[in-house]
C-alpha positions as CSV (number, residue, x, y, z in Angstrom):
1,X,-108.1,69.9,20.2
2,X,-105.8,67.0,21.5
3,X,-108.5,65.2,22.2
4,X,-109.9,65.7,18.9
5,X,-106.5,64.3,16.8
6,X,-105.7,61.2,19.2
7,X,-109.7,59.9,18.1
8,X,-108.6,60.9,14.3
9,X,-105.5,59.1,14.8
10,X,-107.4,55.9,16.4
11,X,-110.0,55.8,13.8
12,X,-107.5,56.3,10.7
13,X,-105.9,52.8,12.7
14,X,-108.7,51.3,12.4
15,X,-109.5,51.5,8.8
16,X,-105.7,50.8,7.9
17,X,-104.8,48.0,9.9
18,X,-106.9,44.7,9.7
19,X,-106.9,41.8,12.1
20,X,-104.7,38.6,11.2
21,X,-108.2,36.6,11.1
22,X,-108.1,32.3,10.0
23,X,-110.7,31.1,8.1
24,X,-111.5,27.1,8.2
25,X,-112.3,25.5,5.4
26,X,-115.4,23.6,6.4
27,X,-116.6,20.5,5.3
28,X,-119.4,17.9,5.5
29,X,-118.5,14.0,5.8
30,X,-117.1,12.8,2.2
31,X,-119.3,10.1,0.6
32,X,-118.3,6.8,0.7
33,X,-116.2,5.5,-2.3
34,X,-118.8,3.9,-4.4
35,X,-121.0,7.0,-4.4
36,X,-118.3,9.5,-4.4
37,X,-117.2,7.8,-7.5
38,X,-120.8,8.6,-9.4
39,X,-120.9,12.1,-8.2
40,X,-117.3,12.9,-9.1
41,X,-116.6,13.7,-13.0
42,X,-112.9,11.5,-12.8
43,X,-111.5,9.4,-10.5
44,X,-107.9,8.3,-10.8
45,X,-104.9,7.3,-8.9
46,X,-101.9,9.5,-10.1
47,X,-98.5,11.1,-9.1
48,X,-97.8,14.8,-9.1
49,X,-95.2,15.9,-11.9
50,X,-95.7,19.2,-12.4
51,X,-97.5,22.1,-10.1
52,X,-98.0,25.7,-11.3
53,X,-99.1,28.1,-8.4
54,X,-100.2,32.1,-9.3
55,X,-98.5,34.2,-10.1
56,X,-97.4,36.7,-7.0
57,X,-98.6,39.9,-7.2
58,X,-99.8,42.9,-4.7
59,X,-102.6,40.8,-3.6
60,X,-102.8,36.9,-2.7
61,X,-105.6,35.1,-1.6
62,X,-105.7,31.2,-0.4
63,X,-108.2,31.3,-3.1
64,X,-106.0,31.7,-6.3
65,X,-105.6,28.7,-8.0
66,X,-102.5,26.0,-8.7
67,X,-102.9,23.9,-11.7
68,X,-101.4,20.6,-10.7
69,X,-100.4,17.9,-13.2
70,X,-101.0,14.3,-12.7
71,X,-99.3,11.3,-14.4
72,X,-102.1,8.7,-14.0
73,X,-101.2,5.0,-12.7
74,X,-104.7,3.6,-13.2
75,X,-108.2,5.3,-13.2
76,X,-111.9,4.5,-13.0
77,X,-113.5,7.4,-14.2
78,X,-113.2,10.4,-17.0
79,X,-109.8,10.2,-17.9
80,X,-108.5,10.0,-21.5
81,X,-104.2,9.5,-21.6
82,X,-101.7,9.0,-18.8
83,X,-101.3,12.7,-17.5
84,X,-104.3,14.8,-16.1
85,X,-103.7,18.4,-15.5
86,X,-106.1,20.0,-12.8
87,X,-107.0,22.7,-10.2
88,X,-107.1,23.4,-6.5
89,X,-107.0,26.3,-4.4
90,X,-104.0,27.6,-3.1
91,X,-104.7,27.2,0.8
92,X,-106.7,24.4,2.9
93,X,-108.2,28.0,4.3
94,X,-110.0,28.1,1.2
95,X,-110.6,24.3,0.5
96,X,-107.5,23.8,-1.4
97,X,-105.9,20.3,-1.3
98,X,-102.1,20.7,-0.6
99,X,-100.8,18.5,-3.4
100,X,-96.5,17.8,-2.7
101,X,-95.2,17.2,-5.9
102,X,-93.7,13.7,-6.3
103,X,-96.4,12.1,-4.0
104,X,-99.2,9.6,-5.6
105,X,-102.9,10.8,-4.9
106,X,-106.4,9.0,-5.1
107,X,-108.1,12.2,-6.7
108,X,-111.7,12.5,-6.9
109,X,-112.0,15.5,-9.4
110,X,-115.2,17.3,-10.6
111,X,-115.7,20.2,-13.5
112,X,-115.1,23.3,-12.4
113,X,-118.8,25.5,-13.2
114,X,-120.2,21.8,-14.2
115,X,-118.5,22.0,-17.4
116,X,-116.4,19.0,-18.8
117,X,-114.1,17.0,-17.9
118,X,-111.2,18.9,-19.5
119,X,-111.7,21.7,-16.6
120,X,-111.3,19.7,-13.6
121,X,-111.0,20.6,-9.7
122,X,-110.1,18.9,-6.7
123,X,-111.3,20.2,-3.3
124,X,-110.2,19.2,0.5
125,X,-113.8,18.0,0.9
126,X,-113.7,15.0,-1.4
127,X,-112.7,12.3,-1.1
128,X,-109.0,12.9,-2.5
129,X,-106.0,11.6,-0.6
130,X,-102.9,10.6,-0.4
131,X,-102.1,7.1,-1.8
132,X,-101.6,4.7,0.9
133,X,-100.8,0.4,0.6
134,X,-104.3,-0.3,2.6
135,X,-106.1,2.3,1.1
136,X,-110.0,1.7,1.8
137,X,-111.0,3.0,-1.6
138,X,-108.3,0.9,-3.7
139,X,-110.4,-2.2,-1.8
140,X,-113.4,-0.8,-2.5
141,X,-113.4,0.4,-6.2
142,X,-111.8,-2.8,-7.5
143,X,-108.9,-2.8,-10.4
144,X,-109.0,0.3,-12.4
145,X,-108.0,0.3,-15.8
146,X,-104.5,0.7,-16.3
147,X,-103.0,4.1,-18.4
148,X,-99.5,1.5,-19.0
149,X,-102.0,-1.3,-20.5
150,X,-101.6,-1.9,-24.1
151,X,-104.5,-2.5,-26.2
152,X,-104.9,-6.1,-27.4
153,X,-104.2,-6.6,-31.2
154,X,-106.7,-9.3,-33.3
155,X,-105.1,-12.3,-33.4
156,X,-103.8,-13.3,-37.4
157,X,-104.2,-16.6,-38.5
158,X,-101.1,-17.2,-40.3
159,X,-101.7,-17.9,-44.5
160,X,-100.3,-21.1,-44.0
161,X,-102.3,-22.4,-41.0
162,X,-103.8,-25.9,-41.6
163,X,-107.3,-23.7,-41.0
164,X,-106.5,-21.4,-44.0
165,X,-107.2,-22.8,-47.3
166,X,-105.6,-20.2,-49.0
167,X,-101.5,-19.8,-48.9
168,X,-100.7,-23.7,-48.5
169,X,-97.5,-24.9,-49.5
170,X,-99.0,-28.4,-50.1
171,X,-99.0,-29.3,-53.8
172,X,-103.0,-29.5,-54.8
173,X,-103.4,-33.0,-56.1
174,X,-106.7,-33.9,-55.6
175,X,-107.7,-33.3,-58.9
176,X,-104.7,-34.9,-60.8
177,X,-106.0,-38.4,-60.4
178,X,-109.3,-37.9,-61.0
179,X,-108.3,-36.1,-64.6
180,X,-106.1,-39.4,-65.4
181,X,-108.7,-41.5,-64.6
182,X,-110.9,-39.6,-66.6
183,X,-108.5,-39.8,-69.8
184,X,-108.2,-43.4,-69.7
185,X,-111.9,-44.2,-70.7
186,X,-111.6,-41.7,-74.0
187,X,-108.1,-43.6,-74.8
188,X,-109.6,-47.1,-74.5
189,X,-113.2,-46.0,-76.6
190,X,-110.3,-44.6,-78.8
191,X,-108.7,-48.3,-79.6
192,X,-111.7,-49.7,-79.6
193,X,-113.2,-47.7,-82.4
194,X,-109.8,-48.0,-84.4
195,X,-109.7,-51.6,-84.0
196,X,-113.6,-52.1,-85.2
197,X,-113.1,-50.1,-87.7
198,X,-109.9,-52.1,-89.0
199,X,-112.0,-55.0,-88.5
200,X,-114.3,-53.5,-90.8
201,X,-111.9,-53.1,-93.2
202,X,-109.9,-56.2,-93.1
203,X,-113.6,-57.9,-93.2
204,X,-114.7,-56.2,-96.4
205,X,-111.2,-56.7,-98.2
206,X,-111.9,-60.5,-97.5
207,X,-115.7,-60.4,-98.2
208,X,-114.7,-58.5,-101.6
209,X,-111.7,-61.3,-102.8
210,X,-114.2,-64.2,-102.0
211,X,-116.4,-62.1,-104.7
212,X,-113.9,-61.9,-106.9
213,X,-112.5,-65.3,-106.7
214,X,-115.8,-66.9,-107.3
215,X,-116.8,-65.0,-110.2
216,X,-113.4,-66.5,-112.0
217,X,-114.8,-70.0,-111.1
């Protein structure tokens, strides 16, 4: 009978207590930048603001994911705005990247259940790091665009530009001279006609006494 409860008692152990077991996360060599940056949905170089991890309940598992927020320096890749909001999972056991809040990252992100860009994940077997001065992918990727660069604004041509025709200050007179010169032909076909016509007159008054005078004669 003794024999019978110590084996009870042994095999009750067993099913109640587990092993303290480690599991690696284990990955294959990342790609190279260039490639890495076609397979991966958004690639950006950003600082941690903000990271929620899950909540804590009876059960926890290096699984669970923390949502991490980003505010983006510069990017090359699927990102819209200067903060990027993401996932990871909670442990490296599980492939979780370890973000530390106020350190900048070179995050290699891709949609979680290859959905869009607005469900992103970042996984220890990217390519994602933390931001160093002679960072291999910053040389490699080139300049990214910048979340701090203002868009250009059109250049205006001010109204009163020598190119713009419209708005000068400067007095049109092109056309004054040209009317006055115009006049001055009409005035002088004017005089002309008055004085022919007096001519006329004066001619016939004469003509018409010379009549008159001989007829007395």
């Amino acid at each position: 009978m003794m024999i019978f409860l110590g084996v009870l008692l042994i095999f009750t152990a067993l099913l109640t207590v587990r092993p303290s077991v480690t599991y690696a996360c284990s990955c294959v060599m990342p790609a190279e930048p260039l490639e890495a940056l076609e397979k991966s949905t958004a690639v950006f170089v950003g600082k941690v603001v903000d990271m929620k991890e899950p909540s804590q309940g009876n059960i926890i598992s290096s699984a669970d994911p923390v949502k991490v927020t980003f505010e983006v320096d510069s990017s090359w890749k699927g990102v819209e705005g200067n903060q990027v909001t993401l996932t990871t999972a909670l442990s490296s056991a599980s492939c979780g990247f370890e973000f530390v809040e106020g350190e900048s990252y070179i995050v290699y992100a891709y949609a979680r259940d290859g959905g869009d860009s607005g469900n992103l994940e970042a996984s220890l077997c990217s390519r994602t790091k933390r931001l160093t001065a002679d960072s291999v992918d910053l040389k490699e990727l080139g300049p990214g665009i910048s979340a701090t660069t203002p868009t250009a604004s059109p250049e205006v041509t001010p109204n009163n530009s020598p190119e713009s025709g419209a708005g000068s200050n400067e007095p049109d007179q092109a056309g004054d001279p040209a009317a006055d010169s115009d006049s001055f032909p009409l005035v002088n076909v004017g005089i002309s006609g008055i004085i022919i016509v007096l001519v006329a007159i004066a001619g016939a008054v004469l003509y018409r006494r010379r009549n008159d005078g001989t007829r007395k004669k």
